[in-house]
VEXLUMDO-821787 format. One record per residue (C-alpha): z, y, x; residue in one letter; residue number from 1. Coordinates in steps of 0.05 Angstrom, whole numbers, plus 32768, in hexadecimal, padded with zeros to 4 digits. Example, Ala and Ser with C-alpha at 12.3 -4.5 7.8 and 13.67 -1.06 7.14 Angstrom:
VEXLUMDO-821787
{w:809C | v:7FA6 | u:80F6 | aa:a | i:1};
{w:808F | v:7FEB | u:8111 | aa:s | i:2};
***
This chain:
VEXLUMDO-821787
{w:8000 | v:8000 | u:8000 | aa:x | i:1};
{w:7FEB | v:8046 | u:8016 | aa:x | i:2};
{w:8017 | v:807E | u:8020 | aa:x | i:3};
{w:8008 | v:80A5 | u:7FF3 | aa:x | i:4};
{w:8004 | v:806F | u:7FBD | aa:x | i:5};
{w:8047 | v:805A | u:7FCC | aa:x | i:6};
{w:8061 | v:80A1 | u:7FC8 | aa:x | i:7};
{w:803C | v:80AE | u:7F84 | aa:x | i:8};
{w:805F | v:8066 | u:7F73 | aa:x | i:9};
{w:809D | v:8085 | u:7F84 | aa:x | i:10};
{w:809D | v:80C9 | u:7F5E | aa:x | i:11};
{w:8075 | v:80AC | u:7F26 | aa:x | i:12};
{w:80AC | v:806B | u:7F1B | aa:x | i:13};
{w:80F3 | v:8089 | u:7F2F | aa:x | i:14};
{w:8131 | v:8061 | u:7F29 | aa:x | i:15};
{w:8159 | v:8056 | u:7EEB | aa:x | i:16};
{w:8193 | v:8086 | u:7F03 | aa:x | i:17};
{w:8165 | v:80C7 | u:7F09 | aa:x | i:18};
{w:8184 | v:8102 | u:7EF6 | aa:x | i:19};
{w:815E | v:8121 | u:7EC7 | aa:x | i:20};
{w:812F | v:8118 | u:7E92 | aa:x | i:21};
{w:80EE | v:8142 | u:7E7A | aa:x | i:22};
{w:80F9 | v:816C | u:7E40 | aa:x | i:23};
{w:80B3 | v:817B | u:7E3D | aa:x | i:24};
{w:8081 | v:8193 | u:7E6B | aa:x | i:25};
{w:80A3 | v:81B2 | u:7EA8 | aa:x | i:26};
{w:8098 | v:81F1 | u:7EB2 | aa:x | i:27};
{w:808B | v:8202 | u:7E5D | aa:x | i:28};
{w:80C0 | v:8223 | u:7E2B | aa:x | i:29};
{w:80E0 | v:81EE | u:7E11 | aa:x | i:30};
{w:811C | v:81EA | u:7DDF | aa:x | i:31};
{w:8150 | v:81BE | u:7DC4 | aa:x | i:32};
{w:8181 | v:81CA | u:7D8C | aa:x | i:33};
{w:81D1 | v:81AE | u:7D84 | aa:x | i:34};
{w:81D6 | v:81AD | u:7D42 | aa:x | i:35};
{w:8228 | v:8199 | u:7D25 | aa:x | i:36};
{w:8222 | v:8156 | u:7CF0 | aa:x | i:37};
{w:8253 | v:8172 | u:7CBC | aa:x | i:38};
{w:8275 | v:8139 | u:7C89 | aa:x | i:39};
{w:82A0 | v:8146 | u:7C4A | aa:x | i:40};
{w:82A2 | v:818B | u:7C1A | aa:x | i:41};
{w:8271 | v:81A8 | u:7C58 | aa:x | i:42};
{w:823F | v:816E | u:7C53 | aa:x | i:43};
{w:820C | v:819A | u:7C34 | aa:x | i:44};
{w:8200 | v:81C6 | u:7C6F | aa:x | i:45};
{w:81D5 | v:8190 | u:7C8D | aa:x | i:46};
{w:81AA | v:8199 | u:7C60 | aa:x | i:47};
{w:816E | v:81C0 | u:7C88 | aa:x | i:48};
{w:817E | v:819D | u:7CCB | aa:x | i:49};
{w:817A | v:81AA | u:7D12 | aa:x | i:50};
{w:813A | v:81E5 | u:7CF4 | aa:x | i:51};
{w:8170 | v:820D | u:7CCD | aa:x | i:52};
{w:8168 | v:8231 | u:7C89 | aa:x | i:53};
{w:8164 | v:8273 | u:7C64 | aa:x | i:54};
{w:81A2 | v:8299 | u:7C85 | aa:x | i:55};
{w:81CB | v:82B4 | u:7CB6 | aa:x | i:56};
{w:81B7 | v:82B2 | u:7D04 | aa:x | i:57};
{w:81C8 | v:82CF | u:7D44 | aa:x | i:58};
{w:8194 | v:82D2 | u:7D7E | aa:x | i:59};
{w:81AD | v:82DD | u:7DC7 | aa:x | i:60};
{w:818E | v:82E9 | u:7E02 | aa:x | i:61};
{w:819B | v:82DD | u:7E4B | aa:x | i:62};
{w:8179 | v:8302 | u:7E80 | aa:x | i:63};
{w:816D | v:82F3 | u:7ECE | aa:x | i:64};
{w:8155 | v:830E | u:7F13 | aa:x | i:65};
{w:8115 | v:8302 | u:7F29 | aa:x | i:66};
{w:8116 | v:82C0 | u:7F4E | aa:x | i:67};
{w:8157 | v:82B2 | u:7F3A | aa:x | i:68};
{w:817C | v:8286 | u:7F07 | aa:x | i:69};
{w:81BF | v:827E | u:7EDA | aa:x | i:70};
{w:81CA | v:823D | u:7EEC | aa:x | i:71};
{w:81AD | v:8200 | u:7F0D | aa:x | i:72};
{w:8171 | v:81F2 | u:7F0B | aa:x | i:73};
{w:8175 | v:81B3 | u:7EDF | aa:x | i:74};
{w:81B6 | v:81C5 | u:7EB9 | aa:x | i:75};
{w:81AB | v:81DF | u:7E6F | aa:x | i:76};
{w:81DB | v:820E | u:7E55 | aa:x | i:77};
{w:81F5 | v:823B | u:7E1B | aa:x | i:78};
{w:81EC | v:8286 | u:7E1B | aa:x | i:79};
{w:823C | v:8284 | u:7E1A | aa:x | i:80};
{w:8242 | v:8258 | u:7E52 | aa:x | i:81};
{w:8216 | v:828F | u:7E85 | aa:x | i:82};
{w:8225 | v:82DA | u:7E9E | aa:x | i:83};
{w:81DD | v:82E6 | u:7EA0 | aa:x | i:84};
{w:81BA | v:8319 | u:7EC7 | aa:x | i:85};
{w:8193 | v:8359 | u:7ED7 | aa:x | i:86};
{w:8182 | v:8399 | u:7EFD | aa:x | i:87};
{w:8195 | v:83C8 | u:7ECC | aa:x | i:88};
{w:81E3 | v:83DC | u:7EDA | aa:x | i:89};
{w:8206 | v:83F4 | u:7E95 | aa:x | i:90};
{w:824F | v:83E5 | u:7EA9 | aa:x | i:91};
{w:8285 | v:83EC | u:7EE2 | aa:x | i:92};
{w:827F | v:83DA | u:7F24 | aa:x | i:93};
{w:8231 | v:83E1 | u:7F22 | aa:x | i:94};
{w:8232 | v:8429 | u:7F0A | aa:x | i:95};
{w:826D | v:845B | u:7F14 | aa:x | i:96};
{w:8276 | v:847B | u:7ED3 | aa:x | i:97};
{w:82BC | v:8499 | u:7EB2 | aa:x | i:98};
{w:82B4 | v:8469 | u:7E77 | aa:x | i:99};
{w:82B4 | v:8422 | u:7E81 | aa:x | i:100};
{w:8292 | v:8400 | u:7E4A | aa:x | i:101};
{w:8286 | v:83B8 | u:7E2D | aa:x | i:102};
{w:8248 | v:83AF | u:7E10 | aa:x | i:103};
{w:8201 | v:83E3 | u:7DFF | aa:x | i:104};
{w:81E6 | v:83E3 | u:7DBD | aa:x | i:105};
{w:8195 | v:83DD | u:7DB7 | aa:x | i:106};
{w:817A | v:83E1 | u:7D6E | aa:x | i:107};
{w:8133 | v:83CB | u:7D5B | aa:x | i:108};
{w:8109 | v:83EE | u:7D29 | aa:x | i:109};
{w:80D0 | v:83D4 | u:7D04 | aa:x | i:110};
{w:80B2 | v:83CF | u:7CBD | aa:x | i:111};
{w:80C1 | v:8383 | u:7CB9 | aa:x | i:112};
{w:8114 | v:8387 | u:7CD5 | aa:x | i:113};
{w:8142 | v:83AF | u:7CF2 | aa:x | i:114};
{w:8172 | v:8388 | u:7D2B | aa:x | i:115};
{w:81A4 | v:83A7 | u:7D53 | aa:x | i:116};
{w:81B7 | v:837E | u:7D95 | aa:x | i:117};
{w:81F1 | v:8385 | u:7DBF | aa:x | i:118};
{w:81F0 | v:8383 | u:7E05 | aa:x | i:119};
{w:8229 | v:8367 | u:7E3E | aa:x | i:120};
{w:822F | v:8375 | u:7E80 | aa:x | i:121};
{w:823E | v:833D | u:7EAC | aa:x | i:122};
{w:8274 | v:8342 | u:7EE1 | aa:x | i:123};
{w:824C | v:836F | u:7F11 | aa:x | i:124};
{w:823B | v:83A0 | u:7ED6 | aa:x | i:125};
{w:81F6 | v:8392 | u:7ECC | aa:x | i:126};
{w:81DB | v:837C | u:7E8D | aa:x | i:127};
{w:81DD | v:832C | u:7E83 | aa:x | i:128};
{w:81D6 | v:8324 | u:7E34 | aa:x | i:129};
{w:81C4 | v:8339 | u:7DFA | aa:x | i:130};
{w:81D7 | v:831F | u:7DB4 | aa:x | i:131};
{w:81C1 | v:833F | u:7D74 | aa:x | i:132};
{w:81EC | v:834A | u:7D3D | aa:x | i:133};
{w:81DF | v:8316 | u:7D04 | aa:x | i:134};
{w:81A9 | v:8316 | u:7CD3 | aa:x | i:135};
{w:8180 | v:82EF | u:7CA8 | aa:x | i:136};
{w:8148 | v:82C2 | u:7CB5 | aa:x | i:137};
{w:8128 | v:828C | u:7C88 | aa:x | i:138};
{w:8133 | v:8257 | u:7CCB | aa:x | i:139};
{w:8140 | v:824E | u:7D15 | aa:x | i:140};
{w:80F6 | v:825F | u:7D2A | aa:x | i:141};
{w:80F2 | v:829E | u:7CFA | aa:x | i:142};
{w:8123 | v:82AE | u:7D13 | aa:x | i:143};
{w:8114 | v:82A0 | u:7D62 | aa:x | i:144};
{w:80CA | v:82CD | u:7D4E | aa:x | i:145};
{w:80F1 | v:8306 | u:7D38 | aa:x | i:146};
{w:8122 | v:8313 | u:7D6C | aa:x | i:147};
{w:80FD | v:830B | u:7DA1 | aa:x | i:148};
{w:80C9 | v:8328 | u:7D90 | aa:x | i:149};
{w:80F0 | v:836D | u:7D7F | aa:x | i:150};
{w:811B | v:8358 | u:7DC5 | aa:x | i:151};
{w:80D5 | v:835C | u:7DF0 | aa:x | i:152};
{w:80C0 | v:8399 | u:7DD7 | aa:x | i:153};
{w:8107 | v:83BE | u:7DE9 | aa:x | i:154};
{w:810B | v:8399 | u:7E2C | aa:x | i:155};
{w:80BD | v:83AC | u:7E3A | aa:x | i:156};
{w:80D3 | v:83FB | u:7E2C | aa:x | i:157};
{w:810D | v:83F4 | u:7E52 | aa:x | i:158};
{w:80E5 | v:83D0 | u:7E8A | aa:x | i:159};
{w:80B1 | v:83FC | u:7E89 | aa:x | i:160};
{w:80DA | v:8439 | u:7E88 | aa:x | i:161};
{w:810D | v:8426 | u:7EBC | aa:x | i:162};
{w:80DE | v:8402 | u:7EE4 | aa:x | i:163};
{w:8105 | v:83C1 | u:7EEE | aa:x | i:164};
{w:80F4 | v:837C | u:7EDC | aa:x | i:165};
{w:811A | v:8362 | u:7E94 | aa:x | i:166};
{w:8113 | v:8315 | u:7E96 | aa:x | i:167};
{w:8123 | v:82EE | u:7E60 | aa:x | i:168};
{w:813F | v:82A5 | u:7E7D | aa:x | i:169};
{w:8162 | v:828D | u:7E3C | aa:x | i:170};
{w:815A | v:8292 | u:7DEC | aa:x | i:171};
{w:8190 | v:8278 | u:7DC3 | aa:x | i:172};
{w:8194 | v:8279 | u:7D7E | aa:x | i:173};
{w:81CC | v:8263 | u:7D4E | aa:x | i:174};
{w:81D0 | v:825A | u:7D06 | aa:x | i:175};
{w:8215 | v:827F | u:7CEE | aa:x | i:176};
{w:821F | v:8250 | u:7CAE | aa:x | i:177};
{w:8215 | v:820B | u:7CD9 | aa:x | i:178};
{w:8224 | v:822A | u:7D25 | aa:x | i:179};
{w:81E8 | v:81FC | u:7D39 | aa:x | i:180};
{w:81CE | v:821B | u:7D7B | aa:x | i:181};
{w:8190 | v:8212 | u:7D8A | aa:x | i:182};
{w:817B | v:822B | u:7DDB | aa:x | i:183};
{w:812D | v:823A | u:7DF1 | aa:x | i:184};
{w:8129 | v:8233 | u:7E3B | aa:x | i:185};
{w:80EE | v:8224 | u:7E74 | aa:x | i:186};
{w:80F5 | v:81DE | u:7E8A | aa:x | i:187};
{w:80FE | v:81D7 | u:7ED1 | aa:x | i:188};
{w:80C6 | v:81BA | u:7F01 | aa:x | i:189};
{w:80DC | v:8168 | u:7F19 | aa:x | i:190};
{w:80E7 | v:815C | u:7F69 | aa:x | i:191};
{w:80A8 | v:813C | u:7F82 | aa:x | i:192};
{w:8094 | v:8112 | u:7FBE | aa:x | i:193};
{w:8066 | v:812F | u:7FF1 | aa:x | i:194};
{w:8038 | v:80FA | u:7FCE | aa:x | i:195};
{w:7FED | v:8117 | u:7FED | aa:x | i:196};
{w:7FB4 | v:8107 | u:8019 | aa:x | i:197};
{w:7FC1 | v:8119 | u:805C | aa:x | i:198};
{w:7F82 | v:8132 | u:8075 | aa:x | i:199};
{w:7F41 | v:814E | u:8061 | aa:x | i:200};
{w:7F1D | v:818A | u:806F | aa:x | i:201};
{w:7F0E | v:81BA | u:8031 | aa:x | i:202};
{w:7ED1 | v:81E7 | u:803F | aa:x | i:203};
{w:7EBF | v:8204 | u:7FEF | aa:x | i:204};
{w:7EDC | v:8243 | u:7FDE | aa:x | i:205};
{w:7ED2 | v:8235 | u:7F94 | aa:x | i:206};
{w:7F0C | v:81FB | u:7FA1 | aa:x | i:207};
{w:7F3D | v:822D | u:7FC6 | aa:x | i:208};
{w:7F30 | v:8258 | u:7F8C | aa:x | i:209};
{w:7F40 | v:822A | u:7F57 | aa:x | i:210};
{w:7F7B | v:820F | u:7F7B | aa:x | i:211};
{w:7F91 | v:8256 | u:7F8E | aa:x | i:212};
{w:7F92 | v:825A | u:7F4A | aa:x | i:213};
{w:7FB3 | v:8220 | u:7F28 | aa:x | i:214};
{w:7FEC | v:8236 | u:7F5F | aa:x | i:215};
{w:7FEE | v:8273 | u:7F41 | aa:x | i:216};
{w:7FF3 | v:8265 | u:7EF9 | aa:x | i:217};
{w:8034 | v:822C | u:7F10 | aa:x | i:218};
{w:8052 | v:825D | u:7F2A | aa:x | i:219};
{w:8051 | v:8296 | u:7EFC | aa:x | i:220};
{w:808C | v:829B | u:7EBF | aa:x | i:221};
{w:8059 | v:82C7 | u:7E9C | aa:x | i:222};
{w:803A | v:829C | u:7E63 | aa:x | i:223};
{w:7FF5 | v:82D0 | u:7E60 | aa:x | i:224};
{w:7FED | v:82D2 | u:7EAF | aa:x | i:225};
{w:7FF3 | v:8281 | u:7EB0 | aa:x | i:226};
{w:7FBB | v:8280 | u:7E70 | aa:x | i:227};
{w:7F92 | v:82AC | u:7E95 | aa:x | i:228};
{w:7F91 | v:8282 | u:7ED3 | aa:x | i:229};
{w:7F89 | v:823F | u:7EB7 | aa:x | i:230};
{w:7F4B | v:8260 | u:7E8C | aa:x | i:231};
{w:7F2F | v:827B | u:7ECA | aa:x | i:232};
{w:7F31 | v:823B | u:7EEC | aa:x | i:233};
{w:7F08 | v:8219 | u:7EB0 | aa:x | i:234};
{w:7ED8 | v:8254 | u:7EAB | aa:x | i:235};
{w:7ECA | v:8245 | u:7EF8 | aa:x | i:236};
{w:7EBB | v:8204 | u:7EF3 | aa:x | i:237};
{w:7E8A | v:8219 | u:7EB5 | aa:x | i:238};
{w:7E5F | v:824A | u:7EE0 | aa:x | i:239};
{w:7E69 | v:8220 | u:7F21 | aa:x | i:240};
{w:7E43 | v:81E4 | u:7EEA | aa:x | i:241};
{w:7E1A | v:8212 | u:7ED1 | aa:x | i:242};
{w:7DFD | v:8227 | u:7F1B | aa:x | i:243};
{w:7DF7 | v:81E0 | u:7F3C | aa:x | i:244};
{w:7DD3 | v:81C2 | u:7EFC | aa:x | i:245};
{w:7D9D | v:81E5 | u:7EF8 | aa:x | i:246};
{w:7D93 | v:81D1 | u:7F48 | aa:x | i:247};
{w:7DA5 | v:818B | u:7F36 | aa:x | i:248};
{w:7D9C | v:8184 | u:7EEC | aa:x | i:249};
{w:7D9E | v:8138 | u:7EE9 | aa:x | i:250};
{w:7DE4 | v:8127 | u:7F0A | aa:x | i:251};
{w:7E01 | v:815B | u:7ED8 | aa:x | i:252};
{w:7DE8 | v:813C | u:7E9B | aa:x | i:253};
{w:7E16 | v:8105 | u:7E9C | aa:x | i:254};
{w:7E5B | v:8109 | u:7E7C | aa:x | i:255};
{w:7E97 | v:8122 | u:7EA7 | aa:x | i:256};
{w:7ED0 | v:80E4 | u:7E9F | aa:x | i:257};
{w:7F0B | v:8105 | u:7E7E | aa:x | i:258};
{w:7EEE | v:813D | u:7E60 | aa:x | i:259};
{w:7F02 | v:812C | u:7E14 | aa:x | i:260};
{w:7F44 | v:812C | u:7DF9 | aa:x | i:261};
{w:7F5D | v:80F2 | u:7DE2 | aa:x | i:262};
{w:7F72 | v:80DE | u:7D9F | aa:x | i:263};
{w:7FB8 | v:80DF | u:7D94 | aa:x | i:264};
{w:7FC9 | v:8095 | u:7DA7 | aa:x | i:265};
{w:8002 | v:8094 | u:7DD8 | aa:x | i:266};
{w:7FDC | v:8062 | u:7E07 | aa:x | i:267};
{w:7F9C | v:8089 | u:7E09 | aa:x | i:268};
{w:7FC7 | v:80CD | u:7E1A | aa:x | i:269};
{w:7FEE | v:80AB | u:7E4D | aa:x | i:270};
{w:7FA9 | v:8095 | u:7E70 | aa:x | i:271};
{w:7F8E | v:80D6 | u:7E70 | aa:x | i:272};
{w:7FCC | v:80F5 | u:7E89 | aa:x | i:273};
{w:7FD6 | v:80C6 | u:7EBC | aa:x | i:274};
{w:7F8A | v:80D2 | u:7EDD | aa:x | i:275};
{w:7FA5 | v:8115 | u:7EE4 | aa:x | i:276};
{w:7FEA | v:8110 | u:7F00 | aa:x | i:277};
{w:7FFF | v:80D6 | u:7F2F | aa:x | i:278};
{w:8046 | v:80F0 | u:7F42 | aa:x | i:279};
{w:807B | v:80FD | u:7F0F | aa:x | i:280};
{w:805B | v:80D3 | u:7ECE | aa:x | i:281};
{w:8096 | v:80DA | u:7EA0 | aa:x | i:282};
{w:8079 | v:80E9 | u:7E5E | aa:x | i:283};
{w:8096 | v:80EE | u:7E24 | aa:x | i:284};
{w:8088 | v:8103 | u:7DDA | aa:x | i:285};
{w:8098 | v:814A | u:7DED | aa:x | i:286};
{w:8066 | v:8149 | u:7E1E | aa:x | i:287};
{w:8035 | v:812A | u:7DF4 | aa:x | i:288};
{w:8045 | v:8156 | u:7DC2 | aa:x | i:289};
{w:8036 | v:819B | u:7DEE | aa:x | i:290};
{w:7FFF | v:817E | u:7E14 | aa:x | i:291};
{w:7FD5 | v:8161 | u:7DD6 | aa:x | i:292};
{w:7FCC | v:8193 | u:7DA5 | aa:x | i:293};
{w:7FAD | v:817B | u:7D64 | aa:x | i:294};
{w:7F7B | v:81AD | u:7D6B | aa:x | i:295};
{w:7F64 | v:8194 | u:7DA6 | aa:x | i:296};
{w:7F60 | v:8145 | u:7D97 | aa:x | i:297};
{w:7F24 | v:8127 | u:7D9F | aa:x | i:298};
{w:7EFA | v:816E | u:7DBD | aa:x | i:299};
{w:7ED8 | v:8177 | u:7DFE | aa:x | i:300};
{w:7EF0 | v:81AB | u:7E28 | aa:x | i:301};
{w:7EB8 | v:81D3 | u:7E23 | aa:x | i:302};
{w:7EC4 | v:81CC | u:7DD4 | aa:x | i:303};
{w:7F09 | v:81EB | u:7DE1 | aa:x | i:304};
{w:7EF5 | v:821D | u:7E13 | aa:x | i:305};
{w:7EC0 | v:823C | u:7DDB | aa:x | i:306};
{w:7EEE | v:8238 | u:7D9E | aa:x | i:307};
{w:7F37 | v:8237 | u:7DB2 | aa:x | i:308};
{w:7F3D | v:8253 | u:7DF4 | aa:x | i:309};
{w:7F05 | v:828A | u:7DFC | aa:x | i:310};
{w:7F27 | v:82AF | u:7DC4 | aa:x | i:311};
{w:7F62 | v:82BA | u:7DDA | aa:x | i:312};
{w:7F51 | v:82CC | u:7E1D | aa:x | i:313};
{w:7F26 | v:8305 | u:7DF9 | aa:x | i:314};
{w:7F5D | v:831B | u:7DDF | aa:x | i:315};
{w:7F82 | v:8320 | u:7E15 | aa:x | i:316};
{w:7F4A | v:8344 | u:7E3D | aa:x | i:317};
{w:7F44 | v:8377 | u:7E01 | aa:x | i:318};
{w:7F8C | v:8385 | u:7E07 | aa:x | i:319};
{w:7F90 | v:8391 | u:7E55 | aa:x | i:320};
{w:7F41 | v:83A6 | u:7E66 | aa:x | i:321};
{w:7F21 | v:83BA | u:7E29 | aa:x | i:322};
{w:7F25 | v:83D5 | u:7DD6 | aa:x | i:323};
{w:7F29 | v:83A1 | u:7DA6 | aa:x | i:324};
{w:7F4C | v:836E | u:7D80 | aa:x | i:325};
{w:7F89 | v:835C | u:7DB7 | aa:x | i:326};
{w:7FCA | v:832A | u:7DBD | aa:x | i:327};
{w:8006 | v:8358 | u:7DBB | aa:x | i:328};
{w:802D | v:833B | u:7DF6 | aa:x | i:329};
{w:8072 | v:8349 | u:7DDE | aa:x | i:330};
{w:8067 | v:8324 | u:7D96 | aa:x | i:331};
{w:807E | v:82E1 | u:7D99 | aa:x | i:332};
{w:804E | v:82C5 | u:7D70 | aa:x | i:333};
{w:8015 | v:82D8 | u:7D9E | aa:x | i:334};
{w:8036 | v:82CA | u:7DD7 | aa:x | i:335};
{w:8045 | v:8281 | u:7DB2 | aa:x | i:336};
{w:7FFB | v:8286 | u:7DAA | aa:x | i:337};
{w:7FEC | v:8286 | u:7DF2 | aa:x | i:338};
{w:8024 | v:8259 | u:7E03 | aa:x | i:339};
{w:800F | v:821A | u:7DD9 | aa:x | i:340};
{w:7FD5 | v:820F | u:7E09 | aa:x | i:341};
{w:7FF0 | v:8220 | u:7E49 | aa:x | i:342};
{w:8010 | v:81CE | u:7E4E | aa:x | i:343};
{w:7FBC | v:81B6 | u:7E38 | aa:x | i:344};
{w:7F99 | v:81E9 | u:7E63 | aa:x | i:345};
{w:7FC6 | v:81D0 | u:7EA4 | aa:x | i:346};
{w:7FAD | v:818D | u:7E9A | aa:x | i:347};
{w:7F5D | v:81A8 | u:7E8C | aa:x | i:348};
{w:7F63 | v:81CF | u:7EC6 | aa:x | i:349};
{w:7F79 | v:8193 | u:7EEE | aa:x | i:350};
{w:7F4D | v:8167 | u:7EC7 | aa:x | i:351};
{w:7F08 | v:819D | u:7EDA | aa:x | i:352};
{w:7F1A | v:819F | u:7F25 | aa:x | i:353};
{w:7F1D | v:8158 | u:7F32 | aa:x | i:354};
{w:7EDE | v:8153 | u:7F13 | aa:x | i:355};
{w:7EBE | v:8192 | u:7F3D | aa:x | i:356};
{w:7EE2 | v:817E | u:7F7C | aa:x | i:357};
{w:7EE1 | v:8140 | u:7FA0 | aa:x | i:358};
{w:7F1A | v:8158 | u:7FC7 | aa:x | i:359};
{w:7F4B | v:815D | u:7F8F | aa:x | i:360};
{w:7F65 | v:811F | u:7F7A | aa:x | i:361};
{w:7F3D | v:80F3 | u:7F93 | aa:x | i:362};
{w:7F6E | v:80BF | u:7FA9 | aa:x | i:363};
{w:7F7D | v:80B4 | u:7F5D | aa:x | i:364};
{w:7F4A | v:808F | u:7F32 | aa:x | i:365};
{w:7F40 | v:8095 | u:7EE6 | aa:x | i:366};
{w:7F70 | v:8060 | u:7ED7 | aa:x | i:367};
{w:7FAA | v:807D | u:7EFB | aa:x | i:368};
{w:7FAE | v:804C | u:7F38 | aa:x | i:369};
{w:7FB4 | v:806C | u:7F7D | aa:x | i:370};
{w:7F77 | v:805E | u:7FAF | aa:x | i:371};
{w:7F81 | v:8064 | u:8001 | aa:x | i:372};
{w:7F40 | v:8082 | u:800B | aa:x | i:373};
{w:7F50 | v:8085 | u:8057 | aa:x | i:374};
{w:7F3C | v:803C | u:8055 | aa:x | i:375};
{w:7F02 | v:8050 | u:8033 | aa:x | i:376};
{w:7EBD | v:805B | u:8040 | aa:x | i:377};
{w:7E9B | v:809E | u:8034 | aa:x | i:378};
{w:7E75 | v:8084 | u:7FF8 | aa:x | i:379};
{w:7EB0 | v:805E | u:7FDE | aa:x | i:380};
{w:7ED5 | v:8090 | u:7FE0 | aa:x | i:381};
{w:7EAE | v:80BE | u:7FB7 | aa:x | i:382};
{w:7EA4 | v:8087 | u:7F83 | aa:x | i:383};
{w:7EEE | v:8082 | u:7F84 | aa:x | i:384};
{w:7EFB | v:80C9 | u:7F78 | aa:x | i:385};
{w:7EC9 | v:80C8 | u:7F45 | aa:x | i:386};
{w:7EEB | v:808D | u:7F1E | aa:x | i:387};
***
């Protein structure tokens, strides 16, 4: 056995005792809810579930540095349980004022709802969290939309007015009648084996640009810079098509392997996941769940790149470069929008450059397995890369 292929075999299969478990896709918003089981003359506040009903809820917020965290990387925890942090000093010892005080008020204004948040210094003074007052909500993810969307439009005017950066690393929400918190967060990125080839000489700037790229978008914590990235990267493979078929028209009539997404059958995802990703293969139905969209079953990329994706990178485009129709980057909604795809397009960006690039990837074949291609020859190692 290779190497590499034991490495992959390594990251891809870890032991029973591992410490932690996907939520989701690394590196996406994920939640998770604990939700209290009530018995006896309470019994009936179960009755919406983990979701919540029409009523009472309280939205907090936890901020953080720049390159910086709350707590470990791969510990989850309440808004209660963290100081939280910033670079905008309201309180003793960070600013020298006569008054000392506990908390700023921020209210939000809009035709829809008015909120009013409070917000706490942590023990340096600068401002760690902010909690709005209770209000009403018809559930736990109207409720989510509406705060932080009024939340992203005060932190954007304070950011943009203060020039500091106001970093949102934690959601929580909580249902007053039930006290069922419910905690949005960005799941972590898994430890991984240096599981690679170990040589090879990469002479195509197209490549360094699309890996430059894909580095870029990992990264970033900024949902539309990661969109844009991954769309550039498929839009590069398009024109870089585009240019070498019409010199070589009949090597790019044939279909590209991988380039329609599955059905939703757990074995066929798993397959198609797995000729993408040979380290750290530890799907789940979360995963499944973010990465396969149902609007995207059964579609070629190209299919998706017209109709789902081109779109919303217009709108984008209109809203930074140009007039038009444009995604309002501190709505939640349209920044849900953008985020839904960002798990699919990681894995069509992936999926395009090993396609493209005979460099990328092409140790791993279509059904998953590892190849040495050191022990290969030239030709059989491009017939390896190309599955």
């Amino acid at each position: 056995m290779s190497s590499t292929e034991e490495a992959a075999k390594k990251s891809s299969f870890p032991a029973a005792t591992k410490q932690r478990k996907f939520f989701a896709f690394p590196g996406e918003w994920q939640g998770i809810v604990a939700a209290p089981h009530y018995t006896g003359n309470k019994a009936h506040l179960n009755a919406y579930g983990p979701n919540g009903g029409p009523g009472t809820y309280v939205v907090s917020f936890v901020l953080a540095r720049p390159n910086s965290r709350n707590a470990p990387e791969h510990q989850v925890k309440f808004a209660a349980d963290l100081q939280g942090d910033s670079h905008l000093a309201i309180a003793k010892p960070a600013v020298h004022i006569d008054i000392d005080p506990d908390q700023v008020l921020m209210s939000y204004k809009a035709a829809a709802c008015s909120l009013l948040f409070r917000g706490y210094p942590n023990p340096d003074g600068y401002l760690g969290k902010l909690i709005s007052d209770p209000f009403f909500a018809a559930d736990r993810n109207v409720a989510q939309k509406v705060a932080a969307t009024a939340m992203q439009g005060l932190l954007s005017n304070l950011s943009s007015q203060l020039d500091i950066p106001l970093i949102i690393e934690i959601i929580e929400v909580t249902e007053v009648s039930t006290q069922a918190r419910g905690v949005s967060f960005v799941a972590p990125f898994p430890p991984t084996s240096m599981a690679v080839k170990g040589s090879g000489t990469i002479n195509d700037p197209e490549f360094e640009h699309a890996v430059a790229l894909y580095r870029e978008a990992i990264n970033s914590n900024t949902p539309i810079y990661r969109f844009l990235c991954f769309y550039k990267i498929l839009e590069l493979s398009r024109k870089r098509r585009e240019r070498l078929g019409r010199k070589h028209k009949a090597s790019f009539k044939q279909p590209q392997p991988g380039e329609q997404i599955p059905l939703r059958e757990t074995k066929a995802m798993e397959e198609w996941l797995n000729a993408l990703f040979y380290v750290n293969r530890d799907w789940d139905q979360g995963i499944f769940d973010q990465v396969f969209r149902p609007e995207a079953l059964g579609k070629k990329i190209n299919n998706l790149f017209d109709n789902q994706l081109r779109p919303i990178r217009d709108k984008i485009a209109h809203g930074i470069l140009d007039s038009g129709e444009f995604l309002l980057l501190d709505k939640q909604e349209d920044l849900e929008l953008v985020g839904k795809w960002l798990p699919l397009m990681r894995c069509l960006a992936r999926r395009v450059m090993k396609n493209d690039f005979k460099e990328y990837l092409e140790f791993l074949n279509e059904d998953g397995s590892v190849v040495d291609t050191s022990k290969l020859s030239p030709d059989q190692a491009s017939s390896a890369a190309e599955g």
